[in-house]
PLY file of the C-alpha trace (Angstrom):
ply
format ascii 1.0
element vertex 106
property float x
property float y
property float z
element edge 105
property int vertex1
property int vertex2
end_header
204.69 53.39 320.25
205.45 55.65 317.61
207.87 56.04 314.72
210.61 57.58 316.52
210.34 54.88 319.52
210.76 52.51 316.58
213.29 53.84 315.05
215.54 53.84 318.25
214.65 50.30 318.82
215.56 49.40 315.23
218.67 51.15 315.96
219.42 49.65 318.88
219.01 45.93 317.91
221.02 46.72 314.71
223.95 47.68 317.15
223.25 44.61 319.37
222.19 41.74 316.84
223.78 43.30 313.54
222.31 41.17 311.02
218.58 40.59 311.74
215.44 39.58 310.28
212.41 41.32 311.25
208.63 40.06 310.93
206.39 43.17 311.47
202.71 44.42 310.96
201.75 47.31 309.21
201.30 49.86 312.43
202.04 52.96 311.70
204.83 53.35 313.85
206.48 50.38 311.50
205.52 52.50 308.33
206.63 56.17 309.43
208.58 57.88 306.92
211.84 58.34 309.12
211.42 54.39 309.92
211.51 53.46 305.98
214.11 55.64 305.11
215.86 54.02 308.25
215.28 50.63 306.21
216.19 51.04 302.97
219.22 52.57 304.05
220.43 49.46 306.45
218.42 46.74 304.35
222.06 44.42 304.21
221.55 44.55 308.06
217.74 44.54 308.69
215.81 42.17 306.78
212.18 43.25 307.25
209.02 40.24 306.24
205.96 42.05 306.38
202.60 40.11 307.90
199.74 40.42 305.72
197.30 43.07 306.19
193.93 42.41 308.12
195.39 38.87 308.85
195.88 39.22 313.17
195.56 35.53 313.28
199.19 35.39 311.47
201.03 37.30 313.95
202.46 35.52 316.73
202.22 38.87 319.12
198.13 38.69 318.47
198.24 35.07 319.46
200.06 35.64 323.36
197.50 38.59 323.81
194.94 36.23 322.91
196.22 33.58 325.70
196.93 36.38 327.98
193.68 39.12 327.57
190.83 36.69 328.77
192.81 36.06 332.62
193.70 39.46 332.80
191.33 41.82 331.33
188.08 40.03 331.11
185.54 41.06 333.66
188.33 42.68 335.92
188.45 46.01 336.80
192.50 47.51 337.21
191.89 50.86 339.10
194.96 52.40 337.18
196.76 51.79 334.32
200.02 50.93 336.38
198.19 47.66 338.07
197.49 46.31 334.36
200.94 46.66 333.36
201.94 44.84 336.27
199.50 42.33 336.17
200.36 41.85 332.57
204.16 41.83 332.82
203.55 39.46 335.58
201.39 36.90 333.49
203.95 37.22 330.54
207.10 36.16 332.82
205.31 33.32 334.28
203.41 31.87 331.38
204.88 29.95 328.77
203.50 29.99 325.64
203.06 26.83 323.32
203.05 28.68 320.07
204.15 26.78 316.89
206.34 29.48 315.23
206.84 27.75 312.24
203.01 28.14 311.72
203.30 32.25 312.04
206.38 32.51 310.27
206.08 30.35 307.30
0 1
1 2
2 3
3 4
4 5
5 6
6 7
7 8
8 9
9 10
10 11
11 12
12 13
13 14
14 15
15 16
16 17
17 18
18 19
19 20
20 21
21 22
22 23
23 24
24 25
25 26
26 27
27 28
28 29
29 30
30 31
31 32
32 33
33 34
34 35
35 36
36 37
37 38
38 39
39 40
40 41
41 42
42 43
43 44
44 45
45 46
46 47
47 48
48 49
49 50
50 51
51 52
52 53
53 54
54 55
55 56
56 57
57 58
58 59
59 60
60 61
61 62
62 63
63 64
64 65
65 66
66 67
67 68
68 69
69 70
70 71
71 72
72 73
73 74
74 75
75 76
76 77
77 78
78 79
79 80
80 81
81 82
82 83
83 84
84 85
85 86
86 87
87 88
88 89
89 90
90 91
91 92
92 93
93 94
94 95
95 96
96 97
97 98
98 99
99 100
100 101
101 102
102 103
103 104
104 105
């Protein structure tokens, strides 16, 4: 992920969603200059909330890796990268999560 990736994905949920509010972290790929100029030019459209810094436990993202890292990545050995994105994308479709949003977002 990097700030152009970003940027075309910020584009392309603008064109899909058109209003939308955004919570996001403080990567780098969400702070690149091309991405902030992207912002503050299309703020009526894209809200943005920003998650406190150095505060993982606040970001609901950090919390499914969490559930998902120990059953996939722990003590297993995934002889190429391929085979851990499938076992991941796997895990994701078939696990449901019982996050309490309100708890992240609020």
């Amino acid at each position: 992920m990097n700030g152009r990736n970003f940027l075309a994905y910020l584009k392309t949920l603008k064109r899909k969603f058109g209003r939308t509010l955004l919570f996001l972290d403080r990567s780098n790929a969400h702070r690149s200059k091309e991405v902030e100029r992207w912002l503050r030019t299309n703020r009526e459209a894209v809200k943005v909330k920003w998650l406190p810094i150095a505060r993982p436990e606040l970001n609901p993202v950090e919390e499914c890796w969490n559930l998902l890292k120990d059953k996939l990545v722990a003590n297993r050995l995934h002889p190429a990268f391929e085979e851990m994105k499938h076992a991941v994308a796997k895990r994701v479709r078939t696990k449901r999560f019982k996050l309490n949003m309100i708890k992240y977002l609020c």
